[in-house]
C-alpha positions in Angstrom: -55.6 -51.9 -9.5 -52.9 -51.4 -12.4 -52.3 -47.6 -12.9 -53.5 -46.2 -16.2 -50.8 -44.5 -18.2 -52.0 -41.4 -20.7 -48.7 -42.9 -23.2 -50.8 -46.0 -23.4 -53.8 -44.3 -23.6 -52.9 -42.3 -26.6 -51.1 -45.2 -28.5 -53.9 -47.4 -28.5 -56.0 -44.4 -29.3 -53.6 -44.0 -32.3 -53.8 -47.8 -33.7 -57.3 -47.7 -33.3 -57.7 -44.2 -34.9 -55.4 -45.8 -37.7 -57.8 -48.8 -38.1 -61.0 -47.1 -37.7 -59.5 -45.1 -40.6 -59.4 -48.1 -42.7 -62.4 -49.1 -42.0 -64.2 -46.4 -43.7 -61.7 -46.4 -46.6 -62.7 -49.9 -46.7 -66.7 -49.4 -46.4 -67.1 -46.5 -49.4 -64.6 -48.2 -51.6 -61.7 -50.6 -52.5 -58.5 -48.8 -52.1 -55.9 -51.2 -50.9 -53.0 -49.0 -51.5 -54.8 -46.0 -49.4 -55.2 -48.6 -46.3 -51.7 -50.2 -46.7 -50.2 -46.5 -46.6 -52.5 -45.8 -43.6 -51.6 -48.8 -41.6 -47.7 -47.8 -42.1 -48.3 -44.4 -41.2 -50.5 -45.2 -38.0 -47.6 -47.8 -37.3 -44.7 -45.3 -37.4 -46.7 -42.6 -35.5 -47.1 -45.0 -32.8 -43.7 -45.9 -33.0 -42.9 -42.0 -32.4 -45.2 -41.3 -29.7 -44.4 -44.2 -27.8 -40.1 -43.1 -27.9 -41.2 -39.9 -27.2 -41.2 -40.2 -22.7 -37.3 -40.4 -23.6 -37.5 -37.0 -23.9 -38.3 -34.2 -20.4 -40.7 -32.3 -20.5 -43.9 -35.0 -19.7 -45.3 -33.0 -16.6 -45.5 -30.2 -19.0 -47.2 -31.8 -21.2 -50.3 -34.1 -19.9 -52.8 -32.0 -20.8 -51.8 -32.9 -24.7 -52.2 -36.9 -24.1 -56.0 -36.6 -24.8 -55.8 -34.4 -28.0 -56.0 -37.7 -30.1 -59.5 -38.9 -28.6 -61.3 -36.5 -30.0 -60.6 -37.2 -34.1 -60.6 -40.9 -33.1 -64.5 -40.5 -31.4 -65.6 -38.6 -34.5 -63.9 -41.0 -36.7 -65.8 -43.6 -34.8 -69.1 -41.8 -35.7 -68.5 -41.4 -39.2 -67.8 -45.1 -39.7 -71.0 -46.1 -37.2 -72.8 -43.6 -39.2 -71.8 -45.0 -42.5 -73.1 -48.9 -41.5 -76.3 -47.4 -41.6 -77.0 -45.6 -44.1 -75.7 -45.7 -47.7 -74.2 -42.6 -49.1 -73.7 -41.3 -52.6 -70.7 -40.8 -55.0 -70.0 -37.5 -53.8 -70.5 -38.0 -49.9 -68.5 -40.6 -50.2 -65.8 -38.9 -51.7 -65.9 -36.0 -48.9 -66.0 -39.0 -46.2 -63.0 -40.4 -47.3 -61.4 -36.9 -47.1 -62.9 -35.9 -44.0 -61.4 -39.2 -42.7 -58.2 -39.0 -43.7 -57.7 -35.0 -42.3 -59.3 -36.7 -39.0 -57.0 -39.7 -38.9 -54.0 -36.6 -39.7 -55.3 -34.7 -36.4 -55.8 -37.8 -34.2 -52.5 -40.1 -34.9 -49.8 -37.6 -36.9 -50.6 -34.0 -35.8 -50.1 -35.5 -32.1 -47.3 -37.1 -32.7 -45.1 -34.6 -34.5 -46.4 -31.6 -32.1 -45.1 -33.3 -28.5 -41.4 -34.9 -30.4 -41.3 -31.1 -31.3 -42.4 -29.5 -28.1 -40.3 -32.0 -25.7 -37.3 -31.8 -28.1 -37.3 -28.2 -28.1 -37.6 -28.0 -24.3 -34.7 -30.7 -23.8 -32.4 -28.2 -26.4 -33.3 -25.3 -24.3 -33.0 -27.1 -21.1 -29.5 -25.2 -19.6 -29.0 -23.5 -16.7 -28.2 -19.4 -17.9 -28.6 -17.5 -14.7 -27.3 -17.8 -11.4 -30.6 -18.3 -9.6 -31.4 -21.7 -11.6 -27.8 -22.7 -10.4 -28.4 -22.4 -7.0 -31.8 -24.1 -7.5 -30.1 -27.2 -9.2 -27.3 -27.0 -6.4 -29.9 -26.9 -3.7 -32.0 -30.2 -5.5 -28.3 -32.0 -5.5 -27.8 -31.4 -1.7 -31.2 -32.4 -0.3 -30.8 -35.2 -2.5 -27.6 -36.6 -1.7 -29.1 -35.8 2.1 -32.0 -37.9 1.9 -30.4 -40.7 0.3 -27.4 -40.8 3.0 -27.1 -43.6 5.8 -27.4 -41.0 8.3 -31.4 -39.8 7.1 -32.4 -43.6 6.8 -31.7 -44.0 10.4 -32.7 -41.1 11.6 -36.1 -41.2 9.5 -37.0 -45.0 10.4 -35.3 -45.5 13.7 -34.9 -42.3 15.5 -37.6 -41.3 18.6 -36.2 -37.7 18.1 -37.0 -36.6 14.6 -36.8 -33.0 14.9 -34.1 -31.4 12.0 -31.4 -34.4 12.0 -29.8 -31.9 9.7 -29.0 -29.5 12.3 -27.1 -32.8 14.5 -23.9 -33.3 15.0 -22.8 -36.5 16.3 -18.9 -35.9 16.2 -16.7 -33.6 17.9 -15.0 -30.4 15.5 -12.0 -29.2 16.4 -10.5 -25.6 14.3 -7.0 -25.1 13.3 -6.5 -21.7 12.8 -2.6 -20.6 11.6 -0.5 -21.5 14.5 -2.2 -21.4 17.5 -3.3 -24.6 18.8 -6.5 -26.1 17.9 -9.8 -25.4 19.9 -12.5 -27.5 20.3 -15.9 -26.3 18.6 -19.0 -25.6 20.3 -21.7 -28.5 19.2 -24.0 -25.8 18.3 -20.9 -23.8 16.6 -22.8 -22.9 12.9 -19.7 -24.2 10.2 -20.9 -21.3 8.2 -19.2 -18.7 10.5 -16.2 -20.3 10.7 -15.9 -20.1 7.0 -16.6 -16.4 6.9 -14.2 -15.8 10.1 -12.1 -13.4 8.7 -8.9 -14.9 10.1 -10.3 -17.6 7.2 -10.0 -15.7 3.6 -12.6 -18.2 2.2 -10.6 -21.5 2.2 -10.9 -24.5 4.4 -9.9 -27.8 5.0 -12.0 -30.3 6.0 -9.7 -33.3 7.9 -10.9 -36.6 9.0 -10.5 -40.5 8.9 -12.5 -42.8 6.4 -15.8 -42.4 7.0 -16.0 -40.0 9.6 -18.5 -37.7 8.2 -16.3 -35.2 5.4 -19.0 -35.2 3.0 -21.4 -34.7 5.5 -20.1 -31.7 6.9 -19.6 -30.5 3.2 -23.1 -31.0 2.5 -24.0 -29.0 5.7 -21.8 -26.4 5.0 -23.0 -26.2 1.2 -26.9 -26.1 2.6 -25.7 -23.4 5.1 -24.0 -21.4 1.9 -27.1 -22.2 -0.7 -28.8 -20.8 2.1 -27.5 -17.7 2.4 -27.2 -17.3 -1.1 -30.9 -17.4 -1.2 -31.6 -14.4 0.8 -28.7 -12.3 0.2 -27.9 -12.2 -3.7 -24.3 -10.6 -2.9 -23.5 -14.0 -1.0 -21.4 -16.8 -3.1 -23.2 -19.9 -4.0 -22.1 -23.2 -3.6 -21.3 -25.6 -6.2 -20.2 -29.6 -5.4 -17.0 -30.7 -7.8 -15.7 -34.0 -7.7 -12.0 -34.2 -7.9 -11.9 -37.8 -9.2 -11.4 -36.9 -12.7 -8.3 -34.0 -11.9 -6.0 -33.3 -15.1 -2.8 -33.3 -14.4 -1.2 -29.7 -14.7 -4.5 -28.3 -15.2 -5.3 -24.8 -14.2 -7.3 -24.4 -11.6 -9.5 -22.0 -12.2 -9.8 -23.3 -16.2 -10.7 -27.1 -14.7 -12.9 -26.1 -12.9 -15.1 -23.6 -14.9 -15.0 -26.8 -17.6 -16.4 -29.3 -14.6 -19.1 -27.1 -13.5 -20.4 -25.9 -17.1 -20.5 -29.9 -18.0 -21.6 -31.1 -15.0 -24.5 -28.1 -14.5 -24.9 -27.8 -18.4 -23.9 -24.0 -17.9 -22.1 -21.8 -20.1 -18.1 -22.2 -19.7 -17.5 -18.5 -19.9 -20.2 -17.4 -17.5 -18.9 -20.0 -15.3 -15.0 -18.8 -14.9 -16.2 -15.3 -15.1 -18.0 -16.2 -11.8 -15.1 -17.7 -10.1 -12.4 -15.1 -10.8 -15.4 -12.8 -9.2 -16.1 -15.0 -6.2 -19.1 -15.5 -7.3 -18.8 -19.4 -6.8 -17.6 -21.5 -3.9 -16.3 -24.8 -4.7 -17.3 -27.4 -2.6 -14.6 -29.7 -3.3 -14.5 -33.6 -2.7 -13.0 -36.6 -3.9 -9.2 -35.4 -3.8 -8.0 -38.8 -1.4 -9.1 -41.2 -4.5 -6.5 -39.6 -6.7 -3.0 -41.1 -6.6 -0.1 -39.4 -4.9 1.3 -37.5 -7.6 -2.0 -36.2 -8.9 -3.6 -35.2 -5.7 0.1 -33.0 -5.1 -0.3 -31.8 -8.2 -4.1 -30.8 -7.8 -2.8 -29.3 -4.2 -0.2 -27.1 -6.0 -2.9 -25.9 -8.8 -5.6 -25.1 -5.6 -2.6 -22.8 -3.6 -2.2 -21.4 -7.2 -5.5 -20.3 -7.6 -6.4 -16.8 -7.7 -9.6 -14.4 -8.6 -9.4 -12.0 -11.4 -8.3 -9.2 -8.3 -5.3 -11.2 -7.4 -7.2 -12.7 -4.1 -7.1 -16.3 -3.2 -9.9 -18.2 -4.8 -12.5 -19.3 -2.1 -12.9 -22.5 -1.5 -13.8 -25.4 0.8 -11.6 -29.0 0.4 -12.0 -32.7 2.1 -9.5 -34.9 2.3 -8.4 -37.7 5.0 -6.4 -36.9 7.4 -4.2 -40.0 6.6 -3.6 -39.0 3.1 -3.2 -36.0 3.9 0.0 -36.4 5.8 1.5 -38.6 3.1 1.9 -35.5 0.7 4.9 -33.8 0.6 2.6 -30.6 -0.8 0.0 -28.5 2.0 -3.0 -26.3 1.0 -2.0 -22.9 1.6 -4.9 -22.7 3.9 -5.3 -20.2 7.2 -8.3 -22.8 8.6 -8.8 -26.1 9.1 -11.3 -28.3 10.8 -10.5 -31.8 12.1 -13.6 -34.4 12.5 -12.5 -36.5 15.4 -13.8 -40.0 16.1 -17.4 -40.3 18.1 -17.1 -40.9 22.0 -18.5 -43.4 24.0 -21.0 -41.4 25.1 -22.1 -39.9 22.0 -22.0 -43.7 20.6 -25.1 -44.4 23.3 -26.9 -41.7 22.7 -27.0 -42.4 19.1 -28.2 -45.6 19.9 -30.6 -45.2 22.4 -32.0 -42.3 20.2 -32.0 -44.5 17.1 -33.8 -47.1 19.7 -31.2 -49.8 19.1 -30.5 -50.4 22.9 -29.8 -53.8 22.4 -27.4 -53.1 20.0 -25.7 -51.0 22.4 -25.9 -53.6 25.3 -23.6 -55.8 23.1 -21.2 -53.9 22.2 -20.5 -51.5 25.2 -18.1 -54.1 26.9 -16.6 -54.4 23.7 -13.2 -52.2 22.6 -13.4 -53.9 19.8 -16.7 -53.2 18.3 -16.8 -49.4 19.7 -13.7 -48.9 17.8 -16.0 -49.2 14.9 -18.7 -47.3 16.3 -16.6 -44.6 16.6 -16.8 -44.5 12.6 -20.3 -42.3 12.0 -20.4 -44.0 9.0 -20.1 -47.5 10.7 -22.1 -46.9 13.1 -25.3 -45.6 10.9 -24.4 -49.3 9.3 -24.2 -51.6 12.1 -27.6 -49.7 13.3 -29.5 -50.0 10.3 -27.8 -53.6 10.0 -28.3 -55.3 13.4 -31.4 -57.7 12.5 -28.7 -59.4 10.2 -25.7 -59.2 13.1 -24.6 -62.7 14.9 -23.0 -60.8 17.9 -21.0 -64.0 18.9 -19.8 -64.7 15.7 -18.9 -60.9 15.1 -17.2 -60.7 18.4 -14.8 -63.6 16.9 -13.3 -61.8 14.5 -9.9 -61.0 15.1 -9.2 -57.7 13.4 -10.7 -54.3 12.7 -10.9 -55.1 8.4 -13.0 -58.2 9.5 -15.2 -56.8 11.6 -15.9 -53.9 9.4 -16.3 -56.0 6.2 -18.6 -58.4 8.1 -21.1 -55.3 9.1 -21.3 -54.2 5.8 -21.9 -57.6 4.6 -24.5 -57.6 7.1 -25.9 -54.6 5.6 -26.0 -56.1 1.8 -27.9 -59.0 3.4 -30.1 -56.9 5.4 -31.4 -54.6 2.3 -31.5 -57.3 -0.1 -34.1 -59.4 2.2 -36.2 -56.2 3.2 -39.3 -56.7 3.5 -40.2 -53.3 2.4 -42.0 -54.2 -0.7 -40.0 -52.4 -3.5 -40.9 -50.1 -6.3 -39.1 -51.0 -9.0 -39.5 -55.1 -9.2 -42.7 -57.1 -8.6 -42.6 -59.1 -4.8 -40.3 -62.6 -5.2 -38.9 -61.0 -8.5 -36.1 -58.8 -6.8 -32.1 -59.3 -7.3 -30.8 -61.9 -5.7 -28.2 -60.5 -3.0 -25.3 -62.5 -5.7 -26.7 -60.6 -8.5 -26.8 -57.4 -6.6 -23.2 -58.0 -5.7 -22.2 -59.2 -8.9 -23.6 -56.1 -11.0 -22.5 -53.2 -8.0 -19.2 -55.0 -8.3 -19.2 -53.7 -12.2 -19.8 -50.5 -11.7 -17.6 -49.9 -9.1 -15.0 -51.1 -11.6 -16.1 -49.1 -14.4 -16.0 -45.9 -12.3 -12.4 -46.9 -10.8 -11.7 -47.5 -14.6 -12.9 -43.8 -16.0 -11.9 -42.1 -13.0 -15.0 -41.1 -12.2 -17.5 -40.7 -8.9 -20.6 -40.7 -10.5 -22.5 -43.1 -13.3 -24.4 -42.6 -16.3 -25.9 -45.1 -18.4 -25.0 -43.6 -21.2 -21.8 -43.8 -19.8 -21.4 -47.3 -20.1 -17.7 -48.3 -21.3 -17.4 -48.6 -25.7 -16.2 -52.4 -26.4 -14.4 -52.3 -29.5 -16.3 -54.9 -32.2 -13.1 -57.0 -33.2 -12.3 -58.1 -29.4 -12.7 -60.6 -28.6 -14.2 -61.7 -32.4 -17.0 -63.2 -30.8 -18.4 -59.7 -30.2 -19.0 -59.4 -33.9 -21.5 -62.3 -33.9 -24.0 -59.5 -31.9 -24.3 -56.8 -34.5 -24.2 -59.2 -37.2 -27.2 -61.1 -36.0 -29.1 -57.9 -35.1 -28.7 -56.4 -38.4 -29.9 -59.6 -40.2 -33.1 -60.0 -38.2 -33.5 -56.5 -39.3 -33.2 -57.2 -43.0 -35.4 -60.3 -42.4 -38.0 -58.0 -40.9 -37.6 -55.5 -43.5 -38.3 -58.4 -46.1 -41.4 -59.8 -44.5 -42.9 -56.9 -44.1 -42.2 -56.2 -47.9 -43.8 -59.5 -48.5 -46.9 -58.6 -47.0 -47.3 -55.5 -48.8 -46.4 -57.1 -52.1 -47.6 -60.5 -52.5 -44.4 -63.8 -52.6 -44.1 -63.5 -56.5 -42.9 -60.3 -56.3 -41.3 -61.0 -53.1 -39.0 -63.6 -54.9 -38.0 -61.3 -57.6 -36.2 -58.8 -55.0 -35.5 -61.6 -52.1 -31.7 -62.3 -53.5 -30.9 -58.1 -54.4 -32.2 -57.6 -50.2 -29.5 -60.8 -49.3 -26.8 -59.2 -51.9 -27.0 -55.7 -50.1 -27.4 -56.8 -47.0 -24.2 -58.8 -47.1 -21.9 -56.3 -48.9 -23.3 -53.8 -46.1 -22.1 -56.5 -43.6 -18.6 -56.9 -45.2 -18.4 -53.3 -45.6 -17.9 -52.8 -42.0 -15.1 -55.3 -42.0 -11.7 -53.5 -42.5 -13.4 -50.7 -40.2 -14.1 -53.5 -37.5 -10.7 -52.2 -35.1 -12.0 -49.2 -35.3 -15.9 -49.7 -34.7 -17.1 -49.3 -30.9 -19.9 -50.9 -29.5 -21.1 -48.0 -27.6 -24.2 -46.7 -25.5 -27.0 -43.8 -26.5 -28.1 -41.7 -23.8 -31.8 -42.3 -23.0 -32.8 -38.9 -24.6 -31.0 -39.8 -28.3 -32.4 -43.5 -27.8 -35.8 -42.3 -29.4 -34.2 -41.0 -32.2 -32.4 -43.7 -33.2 -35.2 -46.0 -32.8 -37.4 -44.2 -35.0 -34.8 -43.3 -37.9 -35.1 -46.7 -39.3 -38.8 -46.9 -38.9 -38.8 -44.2 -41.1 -36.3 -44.9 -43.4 -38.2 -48.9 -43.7 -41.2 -46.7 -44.3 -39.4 -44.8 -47.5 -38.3 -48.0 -49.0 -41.5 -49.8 -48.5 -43.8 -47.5 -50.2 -40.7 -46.5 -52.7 -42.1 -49.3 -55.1 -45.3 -48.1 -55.0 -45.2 -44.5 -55.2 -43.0 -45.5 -58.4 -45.9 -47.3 -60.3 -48.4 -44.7 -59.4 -46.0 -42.3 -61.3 -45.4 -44.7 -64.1 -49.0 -44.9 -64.7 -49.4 -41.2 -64.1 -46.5 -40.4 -67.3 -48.2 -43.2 -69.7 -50.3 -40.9 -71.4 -47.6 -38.6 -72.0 -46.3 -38.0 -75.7 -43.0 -40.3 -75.1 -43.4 -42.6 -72.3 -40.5 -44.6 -73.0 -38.1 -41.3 -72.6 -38.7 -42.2 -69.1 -38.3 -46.3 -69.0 -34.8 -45.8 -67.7 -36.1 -43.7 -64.6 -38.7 -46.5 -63.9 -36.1 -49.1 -64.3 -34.1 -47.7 -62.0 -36.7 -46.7 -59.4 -37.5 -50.5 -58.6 -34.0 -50.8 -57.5 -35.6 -48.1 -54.4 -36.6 -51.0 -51.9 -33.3 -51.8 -51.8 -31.6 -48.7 -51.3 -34.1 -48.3 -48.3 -33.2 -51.8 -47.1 -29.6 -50.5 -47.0 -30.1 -47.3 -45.8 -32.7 -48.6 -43.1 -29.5 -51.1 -42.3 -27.0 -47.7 -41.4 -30.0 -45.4 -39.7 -30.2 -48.6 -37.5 -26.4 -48.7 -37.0 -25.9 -46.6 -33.9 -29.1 -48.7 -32.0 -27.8 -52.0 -33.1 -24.4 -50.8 -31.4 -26.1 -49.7 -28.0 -28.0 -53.4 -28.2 -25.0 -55.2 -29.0 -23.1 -54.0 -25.9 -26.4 -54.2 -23.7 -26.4 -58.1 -25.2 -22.9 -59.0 -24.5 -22.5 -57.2 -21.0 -26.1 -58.8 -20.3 -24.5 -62.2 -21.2 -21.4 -61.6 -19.6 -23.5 -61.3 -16.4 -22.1 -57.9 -15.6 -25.2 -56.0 -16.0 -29.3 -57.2 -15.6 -31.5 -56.2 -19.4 -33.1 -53.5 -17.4 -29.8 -51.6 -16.1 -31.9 -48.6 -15.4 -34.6 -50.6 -13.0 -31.5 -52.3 -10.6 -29.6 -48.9 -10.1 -32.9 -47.3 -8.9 -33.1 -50.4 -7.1 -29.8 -50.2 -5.5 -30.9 -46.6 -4.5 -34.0 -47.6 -3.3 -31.9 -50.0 -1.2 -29.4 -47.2 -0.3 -26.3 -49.0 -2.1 -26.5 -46.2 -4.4 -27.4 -42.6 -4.2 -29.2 -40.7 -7.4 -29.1 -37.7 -8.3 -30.7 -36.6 -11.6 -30.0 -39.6 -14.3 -26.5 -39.7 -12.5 -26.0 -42.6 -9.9 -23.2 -42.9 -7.3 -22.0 -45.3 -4.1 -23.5 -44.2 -1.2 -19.9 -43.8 0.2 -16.5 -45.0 -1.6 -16.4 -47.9 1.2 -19.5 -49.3 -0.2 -17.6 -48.9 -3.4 -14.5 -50.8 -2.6 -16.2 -53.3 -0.6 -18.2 -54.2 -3.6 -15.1 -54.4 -5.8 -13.2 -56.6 -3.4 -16.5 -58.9 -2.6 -17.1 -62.3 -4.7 -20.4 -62.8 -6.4 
């Protein structure tokens, strides 16, 4: 049975409201200009209300979705009431009032009271204290944690369940100054090793591509958070991406300006915090740089200091391939190498993960177990091996081929799960080529804007001259919009009337049209974020509203100012006051300007194939499928391999 939703609830409860309304307006008299101003009303109230789940605050607010049933059940009364029995001139008149105030507190009061409430909350909605940091920073890490290859596994496969957190499949080894390196204890907390005091709160996390970095960062931010939480005088944690590092930045300046926008935090609280040590960057992402800029980012990190002169604590990951190509090292007194899995540890993974027969093909293999040794690979080829042709795997004649095969394994075996998904009706899903194709575009875009996570409000401008046939989008949009605007003026009006203003509406649509012309190099087609989107779609509701009754409300005061002592005085006003529906045709055209852009690039990447019409639905999808991880309205790869194998792959 289909789930009931209280927004549909309350907008049907609006509409009717809105027609019961003129029903009694009807019933005690005829007053078509009352019900035609009602049915507009009701319209753009619904029109509100239903834009309004754009905006947060909706747990917050369920208790409100029922406030319109009562004025629309004792609306209902009155109008059953009035079917029965006549009334007289002046109970007629107070039903019509008492009507109106009802259909007021049933379809507008509603209305107005949540777009205020919610808007007021999403305003407000920034982190000031360090407490709700460490709460949003703890939500991030459990996220990113139960959306990781590692958890899938470990929550559908694994006979030992108990905290895979707390499990380590790969060896550690510490660096500490000069002496040699030393092998870590597999119950060694990371936690102390930061706080050794032979470590002055900077480490470097080293290992190969896929190896587990940002795993240990996670467990070495949970272990932090944690601490934080019961000792205030601990630093928190805070997870920075490095993909967007500006070159000859300062530090401590890029930094407090990543976290304030990423956390939506105040930029001066923020670096007062780090020159206090306050904050512990978690810091990730510093191999996709280029050469140059990931020097330069390792001279601004040695550079770093605290308002007492200290080093800035810190914690970086970076391959240990890259790492040895820069010319620059982190002025670090601690550093922890991930080393690859042994054979051992590659069985009992297995036969934990209950894939013995997984581990029967490939233990005579060197081949395969030098992908195995890969954490990351192996969580793949585990999660993957229903989709595996071991002899045909087995034929491939080098490690790239082998490793591209198990993840194209992996694509098949998520796209064909069985596991009934959440976000598209059974038989309806992506196809694995349109999966492909549209992950394949947004690892591009990121690569393109530098960037490690995705918005979709983030969605790449296209500018409206190039190529010319992107003009044909907005154009055509904002035509169907005048032609709206027109029918509806039509229907309120009658055709002969409707003829009179049919060629001004073409006239100012077209010279608004042309107006954008020598602008057109300069015009982006660009996205809205979701929580704007509601108000752009209900600007020109209003607006159309304005111009529609414009005419109207004009007459009524024309026929108001006849018995004055010189009516004509005022023939030049009324003149010029049937010339309103068109200025709200035109101004209707530019309140709709910003949406019509946000359609126009949804249209032509939608055509283009690069995206699906419901972006939104696929990336929660692709998360659901663990292409993707999400964390808030952000979405990213669930690892940069995934990333690049998607940009490489053919649709």
């Amino acid at each position: 049975m289909p789930k009931i939703r209280p927004t549909s609830v309350c907008l049907l409860t609006i509409l009717f409201n809105g027609l019961v309304t003129i029903a009694i307006v009807r019933q005690l008299g005829d007053f078509p200009d009352l019900s035609v101003v009602i049915a507009l009303l009701s319209i753009c109230f619904a029109v509100i209300f239903g834009s309004i789940e754009k905006l947060p605050g909706a747990s917050e607010l369920n208790w409100f979705w029922s406030a319109p049933l009562v004025p629309f059940f004792v609306n209902l009364v009155i109008y059953a009431y009035l079917t029965i029995a006549p009334l007289d001139l002046n109970s007629t008149q107070t039903s019509i009032y008492l009507s109106l105030l009802l259909f007021f507190l049933g379809t507008g009061l509603p209305a107005i009271a949540i777009v205020v409430r919610r808007w007021s909350a999403w305003k407000h909605a920034t982190i000031s204290d360090k407490s709700q940091l460490l709460a949003a920073v703890e939500r991030e890490i459990e996220s990113r944690w139960q959306q990781s290859l590692h958890h899938a596994v470990f929550s559908h496969l694994a006979i030992d369940r108990s905290t895979p957190t707390a499990r380590r499949l790969w060896d550690v080894e510490l660096k500490l100054g000069k002496k040699a390196r030393e092998k870590l204890d597999k119950q060694a907390d990371l936690l102390d090793v930061f706080k050794d005091r032979k470590i002055p709160g900077k480490l470097l996390i080293l290992g190969g591509l896929g190896s587990g970095k940002t795993t240990t960062l996670l467990q070495l931010g949970k272990s932090l958070s944690e601490k934080a939480q019961s000792d205030a005088r601990s630093p928190l944690p805070v997870l920075v991406e490095l993909t967007r590092w500006q070159r000859g930045a300062n530090a401590i300046d890029w930094l407090a300006e990543t976290i304030a926008k990423k956390y939506k935090i105040n930029r001066e609280k923020v670096k007062f915090w780090l020159n206090n040590g306050a904050i512990v960057p978690l810091l990730d992402g510093l191999e996709q740089l280029d050469l140059a800029n990931q020097e330069d980012c390792i001279d601004a990190i040695n550079q770093a200091r605290k308002a007492d002169g200290k080093p800035l604590p810190l914690i970086v990951c970076h391959r240990m391939d890259l790492y040895q190509k820069c010319e620059r090292r982190l002025r670090l007194r601690g550093a922890i190498g991930l080393r690859l899995l042994k054979i051992d540890q590659i069985e009992d993974y297995l036969l934990n993960s209950r894939s013995r027969e997984l581990w029967e093909n490939i233990k005579d293999s060197p081949e395969l177990l030098a992908l195995a040794k890969k954490p990351l690979l192996l969580n793949v080829m585990t999660l993957a091996y229903e989709e595996i042709l071991i002899h045909s795997w087995k034929r491939l004649t080098c490690f790239d081929d082998r490793s591209e095969y198990v993840l194209n394994a992996f694509i098949r075996r998520q796209s064909v799960n069985p596991d009934r998904s959440h976000w598209y009706p059974k038989g309806k899903e992506p196809t694995p080529q349109q999966t492909r194709q549209w992950l394949k575009w947004l690892g591009e875009t990121l690569v393109k804007r530098r960037e490690s996570e995705f918005a979709i409000e983030e969605i790449p401008p296209i500018l409206l001259h190039s190529p010319a046939s992107n003009t044909l989008y907005p154009i055509a949009l904002l035509l169907l919009l005048a032609l709206a605007y027109t029918l509806i003026f039509a229907l309120l009006y009658g055709s002969d009337r409707t003829q009179t203003y049919l060629p001004l509406f073409a006239i100012a649509s077209i010279v608004f049209i042309l107006t954008m012309a020598p602008y057109s190099k300069k015009i982006q087609l660009a996205p809205i974020a979701d929580k704007n989107l509601w108000l752009w779609s209900i600007a020109p509701v209003i607006c159309a509203l304005i111009g529609w009754l414009s005419l109207r409300v004009s007459e009524l005061v024309w026929f108001a100012i006849q018995n004055a002592e010189n009516p004509a005085m005022f023939s030049g006003i009324l003149r010029a006051s049937k010339l309103l529906p068109v200025l709200g045709l035109v101004v209707t055209l530019a309140a709709a300007l910003p949406g019509i852009k946000h359609l126009s690039l949804r249209l032509i990447l939608w055509r283009k194939g690069d995206i699906p019409w419901n972006l939104k639905r696929f990336l929660n999808y692709a998360t659901e499928r663990l292409f993707l991880q999400k964390i808030g309205d952000r979405y990213r790869f669930v690892h940069e391999l995934f990333q690049e194998h998607f940009i490489n792959s053919r649709p």
